[in-house]
N, CA, C and O atoms as a Tinker XYZ file with bonds, in Angstrom:
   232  protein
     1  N     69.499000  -44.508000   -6.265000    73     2
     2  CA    69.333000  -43.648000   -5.116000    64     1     3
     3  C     70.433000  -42.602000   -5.100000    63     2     4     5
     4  O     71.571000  -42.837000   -5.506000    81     3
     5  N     70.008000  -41.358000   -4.576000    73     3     6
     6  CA    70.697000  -40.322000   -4.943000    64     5     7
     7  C     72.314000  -40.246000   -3.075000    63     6     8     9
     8  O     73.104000  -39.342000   -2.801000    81     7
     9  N     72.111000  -41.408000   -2.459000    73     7    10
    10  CA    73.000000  -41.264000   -1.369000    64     9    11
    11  C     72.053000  -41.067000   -0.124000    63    10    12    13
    12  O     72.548000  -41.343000    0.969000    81    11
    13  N     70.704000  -40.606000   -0.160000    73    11    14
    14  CA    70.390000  -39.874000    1.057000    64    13    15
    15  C     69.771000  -40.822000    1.219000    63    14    16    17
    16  O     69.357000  -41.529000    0.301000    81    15
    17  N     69.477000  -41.141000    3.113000    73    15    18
    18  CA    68.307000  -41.517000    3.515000    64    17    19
    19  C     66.809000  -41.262000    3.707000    63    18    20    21
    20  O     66.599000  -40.058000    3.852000    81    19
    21  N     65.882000  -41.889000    3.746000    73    19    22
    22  CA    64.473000  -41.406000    3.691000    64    21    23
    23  C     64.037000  -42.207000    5.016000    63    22    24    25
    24  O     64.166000  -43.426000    5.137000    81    23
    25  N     63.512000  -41.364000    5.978000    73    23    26
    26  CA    62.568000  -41.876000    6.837000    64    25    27
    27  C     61.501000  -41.726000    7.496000    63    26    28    29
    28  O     61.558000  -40.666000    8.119000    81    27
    29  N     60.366000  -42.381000    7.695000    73    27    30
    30  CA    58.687000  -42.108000    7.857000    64    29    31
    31  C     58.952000  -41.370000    9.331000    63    30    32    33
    32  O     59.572000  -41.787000   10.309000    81    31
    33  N     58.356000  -40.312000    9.147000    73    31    34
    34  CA    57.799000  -39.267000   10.268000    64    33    35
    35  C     56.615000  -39.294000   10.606000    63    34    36    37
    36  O     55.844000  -39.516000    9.672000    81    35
    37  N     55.973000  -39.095000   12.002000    73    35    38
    38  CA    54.873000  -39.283000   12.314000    64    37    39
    39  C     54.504000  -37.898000   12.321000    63    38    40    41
    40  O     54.938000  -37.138000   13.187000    81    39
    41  N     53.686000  -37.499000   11.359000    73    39    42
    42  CA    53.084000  -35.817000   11.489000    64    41    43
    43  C     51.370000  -35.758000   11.806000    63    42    44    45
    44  O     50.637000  -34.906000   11.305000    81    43
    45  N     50.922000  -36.798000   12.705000    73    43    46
    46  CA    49.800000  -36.397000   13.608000    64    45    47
    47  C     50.127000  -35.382000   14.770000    63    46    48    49
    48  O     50.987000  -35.443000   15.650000    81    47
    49  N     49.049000  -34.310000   14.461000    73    47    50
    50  CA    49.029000  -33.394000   15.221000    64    49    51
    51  C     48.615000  -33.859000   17.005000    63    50    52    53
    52  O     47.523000  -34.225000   17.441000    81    51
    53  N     49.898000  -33.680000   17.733000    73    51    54
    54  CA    49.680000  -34.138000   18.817000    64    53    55
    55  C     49.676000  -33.367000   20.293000    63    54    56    57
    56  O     50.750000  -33.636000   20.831000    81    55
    57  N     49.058000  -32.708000   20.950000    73    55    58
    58  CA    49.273000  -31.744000   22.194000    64    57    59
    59  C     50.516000  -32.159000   22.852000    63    58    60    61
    60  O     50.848000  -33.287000   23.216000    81    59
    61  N     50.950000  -31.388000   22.911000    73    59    62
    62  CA    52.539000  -31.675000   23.781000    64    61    63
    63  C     51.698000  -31.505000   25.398000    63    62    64    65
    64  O     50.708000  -30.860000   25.741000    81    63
    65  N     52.824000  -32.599000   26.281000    73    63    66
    66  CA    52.412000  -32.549000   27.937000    64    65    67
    67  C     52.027000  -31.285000   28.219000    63    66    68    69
    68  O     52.739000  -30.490000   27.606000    81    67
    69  N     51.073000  -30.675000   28.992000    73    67    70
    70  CA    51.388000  -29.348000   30.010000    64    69    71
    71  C     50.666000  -28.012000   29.323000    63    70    72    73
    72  O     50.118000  -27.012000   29.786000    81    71
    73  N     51.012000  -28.626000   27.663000    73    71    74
    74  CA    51.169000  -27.250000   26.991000    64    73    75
    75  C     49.486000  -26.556000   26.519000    63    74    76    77
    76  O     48.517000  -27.262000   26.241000    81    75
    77  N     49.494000  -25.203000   26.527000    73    75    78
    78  CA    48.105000  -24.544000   26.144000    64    77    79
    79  C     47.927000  -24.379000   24.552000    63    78    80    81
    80  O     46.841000  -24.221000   23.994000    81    79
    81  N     49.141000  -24.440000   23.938000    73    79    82
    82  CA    48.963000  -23.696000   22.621000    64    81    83
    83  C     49.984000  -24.540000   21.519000    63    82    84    85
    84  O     50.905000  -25.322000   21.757000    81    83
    85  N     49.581000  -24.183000   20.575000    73    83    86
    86  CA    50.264000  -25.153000   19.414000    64    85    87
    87  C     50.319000  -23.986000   18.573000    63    86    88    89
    88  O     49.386000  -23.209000   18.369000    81    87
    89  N     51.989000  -23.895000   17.895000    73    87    90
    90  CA    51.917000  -22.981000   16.887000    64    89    91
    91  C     52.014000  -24.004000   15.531000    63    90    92    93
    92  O     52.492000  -25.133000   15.415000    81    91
    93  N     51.397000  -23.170000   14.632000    73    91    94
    94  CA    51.373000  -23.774000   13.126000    64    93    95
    95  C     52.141000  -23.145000   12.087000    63    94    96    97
    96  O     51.384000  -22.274000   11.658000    81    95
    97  N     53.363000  -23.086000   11.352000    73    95    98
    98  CA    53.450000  -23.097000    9.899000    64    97    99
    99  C     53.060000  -23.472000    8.585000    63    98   100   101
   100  O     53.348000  -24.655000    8.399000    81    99
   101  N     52.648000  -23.068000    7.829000    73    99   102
   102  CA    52.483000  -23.116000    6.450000    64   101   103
   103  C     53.017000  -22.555000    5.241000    63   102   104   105
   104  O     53.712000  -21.545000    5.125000    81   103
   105  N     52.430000  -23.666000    3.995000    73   103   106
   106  CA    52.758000  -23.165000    2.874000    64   105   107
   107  C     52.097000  -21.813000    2.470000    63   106   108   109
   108  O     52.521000  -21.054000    1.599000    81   107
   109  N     51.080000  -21.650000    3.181000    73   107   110
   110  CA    50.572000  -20.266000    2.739000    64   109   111
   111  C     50.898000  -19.071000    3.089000    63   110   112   113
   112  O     50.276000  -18.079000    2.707000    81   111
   113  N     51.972000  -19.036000    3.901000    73   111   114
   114  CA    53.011000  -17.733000    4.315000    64   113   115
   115  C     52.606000  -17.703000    5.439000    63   114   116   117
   116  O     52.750000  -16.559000    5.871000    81   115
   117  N     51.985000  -18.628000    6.465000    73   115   118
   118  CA    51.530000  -17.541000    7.937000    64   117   119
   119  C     51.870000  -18.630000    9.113000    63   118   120   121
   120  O     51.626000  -19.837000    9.095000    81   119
   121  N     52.420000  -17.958000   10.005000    73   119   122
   122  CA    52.295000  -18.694000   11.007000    64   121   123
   123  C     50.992000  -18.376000   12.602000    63   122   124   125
   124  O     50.946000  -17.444000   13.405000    81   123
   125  N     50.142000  -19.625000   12.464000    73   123   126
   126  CA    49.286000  -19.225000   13.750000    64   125   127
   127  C     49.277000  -19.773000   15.039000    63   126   128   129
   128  O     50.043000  -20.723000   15.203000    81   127
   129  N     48.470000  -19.342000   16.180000    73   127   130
   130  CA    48.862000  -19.767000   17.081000    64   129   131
   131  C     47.418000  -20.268000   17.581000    63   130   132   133
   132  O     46.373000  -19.672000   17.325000    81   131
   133  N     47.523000  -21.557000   18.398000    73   131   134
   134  CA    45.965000  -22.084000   18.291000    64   133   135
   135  C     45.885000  -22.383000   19.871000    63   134   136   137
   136  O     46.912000  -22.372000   20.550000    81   135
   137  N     44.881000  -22.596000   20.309000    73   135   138
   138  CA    44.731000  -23.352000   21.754000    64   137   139
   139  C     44.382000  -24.931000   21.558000    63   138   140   141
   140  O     43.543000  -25.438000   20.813000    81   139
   141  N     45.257000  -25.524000   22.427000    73   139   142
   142  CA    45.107000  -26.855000   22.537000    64   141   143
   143  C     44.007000  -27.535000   22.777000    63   142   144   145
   144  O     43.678000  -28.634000   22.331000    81   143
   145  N     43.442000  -26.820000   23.513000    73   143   146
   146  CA    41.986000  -27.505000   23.963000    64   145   147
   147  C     40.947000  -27.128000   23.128000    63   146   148   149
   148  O     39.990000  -27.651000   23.699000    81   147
   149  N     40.525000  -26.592000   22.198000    73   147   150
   150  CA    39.664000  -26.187000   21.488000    64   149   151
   151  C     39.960000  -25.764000   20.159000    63   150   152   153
   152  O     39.082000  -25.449000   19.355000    81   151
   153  N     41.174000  -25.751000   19.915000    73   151   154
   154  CA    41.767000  -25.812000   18.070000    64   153   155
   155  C     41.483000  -24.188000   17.819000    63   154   156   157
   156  O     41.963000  -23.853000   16.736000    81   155
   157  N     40.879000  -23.165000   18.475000    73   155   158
   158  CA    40.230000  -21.771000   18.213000    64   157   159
   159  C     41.978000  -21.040000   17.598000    63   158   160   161
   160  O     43.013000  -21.398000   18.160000    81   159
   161  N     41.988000  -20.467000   16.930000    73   159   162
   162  CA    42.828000  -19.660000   16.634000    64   161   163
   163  C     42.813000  -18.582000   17.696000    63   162   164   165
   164  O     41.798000  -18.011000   18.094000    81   163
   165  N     44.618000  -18.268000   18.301000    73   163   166
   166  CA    44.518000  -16.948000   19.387000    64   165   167
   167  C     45.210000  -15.847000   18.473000    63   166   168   169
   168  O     45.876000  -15.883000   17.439000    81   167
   169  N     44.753000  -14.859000   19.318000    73   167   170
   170  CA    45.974000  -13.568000   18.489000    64   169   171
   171  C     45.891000  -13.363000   17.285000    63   170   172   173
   172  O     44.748000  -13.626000   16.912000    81   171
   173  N     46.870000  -12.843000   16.046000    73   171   174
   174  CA    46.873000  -12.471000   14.839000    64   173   175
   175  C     47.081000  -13.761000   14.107000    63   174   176   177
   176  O     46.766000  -14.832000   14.625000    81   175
   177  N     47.631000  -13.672000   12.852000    73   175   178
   178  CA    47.942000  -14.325000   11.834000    64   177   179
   179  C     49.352000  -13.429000   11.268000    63   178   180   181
   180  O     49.521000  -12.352000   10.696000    81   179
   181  N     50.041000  -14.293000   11.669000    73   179   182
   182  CA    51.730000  -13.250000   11.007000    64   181   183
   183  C     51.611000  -13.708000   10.084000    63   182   184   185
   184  O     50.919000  -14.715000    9.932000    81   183
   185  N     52.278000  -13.096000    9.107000    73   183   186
   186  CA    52.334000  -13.379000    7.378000    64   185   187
   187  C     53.629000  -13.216000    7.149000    63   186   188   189
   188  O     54.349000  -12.465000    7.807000    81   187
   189  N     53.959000  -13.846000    6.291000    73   187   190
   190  CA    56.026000  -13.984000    6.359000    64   189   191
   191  C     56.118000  -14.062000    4.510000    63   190   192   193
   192  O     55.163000  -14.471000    3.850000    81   191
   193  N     57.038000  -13.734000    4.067000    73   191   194
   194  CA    57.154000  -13.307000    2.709000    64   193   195
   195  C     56.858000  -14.830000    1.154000    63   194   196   197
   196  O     56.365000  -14.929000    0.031000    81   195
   197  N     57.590000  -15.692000    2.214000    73   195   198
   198  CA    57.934000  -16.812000    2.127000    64   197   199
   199  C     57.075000  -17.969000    2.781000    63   198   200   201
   200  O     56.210000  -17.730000    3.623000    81   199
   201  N     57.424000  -19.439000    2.260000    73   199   202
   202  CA    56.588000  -20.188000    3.027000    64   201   203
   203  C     57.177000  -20.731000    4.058000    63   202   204   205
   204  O     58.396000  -20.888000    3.989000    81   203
   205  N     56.572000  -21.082000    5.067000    73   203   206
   206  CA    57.099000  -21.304000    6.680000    64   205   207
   207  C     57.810000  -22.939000    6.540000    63   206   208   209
   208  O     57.145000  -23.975000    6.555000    81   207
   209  N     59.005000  -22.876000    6.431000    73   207   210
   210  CA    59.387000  -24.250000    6.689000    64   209   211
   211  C     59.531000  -25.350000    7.931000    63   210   212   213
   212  O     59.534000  -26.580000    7.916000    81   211
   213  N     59.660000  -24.289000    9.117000    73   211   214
   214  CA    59.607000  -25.186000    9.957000    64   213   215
   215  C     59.568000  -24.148000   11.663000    63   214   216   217
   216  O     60.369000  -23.224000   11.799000    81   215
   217  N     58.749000  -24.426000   12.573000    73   215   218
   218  CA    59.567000  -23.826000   13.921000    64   217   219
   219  C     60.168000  -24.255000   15.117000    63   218   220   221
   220  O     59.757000  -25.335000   15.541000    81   219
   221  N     61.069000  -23.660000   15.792000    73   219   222
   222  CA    61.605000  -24.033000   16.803000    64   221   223
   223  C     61.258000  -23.822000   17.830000    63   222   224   225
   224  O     60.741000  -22.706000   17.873000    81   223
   225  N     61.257000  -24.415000   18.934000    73   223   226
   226  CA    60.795000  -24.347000   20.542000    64   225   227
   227  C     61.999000  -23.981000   21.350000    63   226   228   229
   228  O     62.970000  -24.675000   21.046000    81   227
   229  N     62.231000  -23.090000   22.300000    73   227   230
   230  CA    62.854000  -22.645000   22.734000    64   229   231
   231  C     62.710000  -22.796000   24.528000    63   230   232
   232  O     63.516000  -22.225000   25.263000    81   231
């Protein structure tokens, strides 16, 4: 073992309390923005140079 730890993450897509919208990153350069209640894609599709590693909530 190289020193690091490894631990299982739960990555089911899950609606947060309250919330209308879920944003998504990907390996395919884009980040979208979806509605919770119906999965429909809102708004554009940003495209980023690179692949989306991760986002933050603010």
């Amino acid at each position: 073992m190289s020193g690091t730890s490894e631990k299982l993450v739960d990555l089911t897509t899950k609606p947060l309390p309250g919330g209308e919208r879920i944003v998504t990153g990907s390996y395919d350069k884009t980040v979208r923005i979806r509605c919770v209640e119906n999965g429909e894609q809102e708004r554009t599709t940003m495209e980023h140079a690179g692949w989306v590693e991760g986002l933050g909530a603010h």
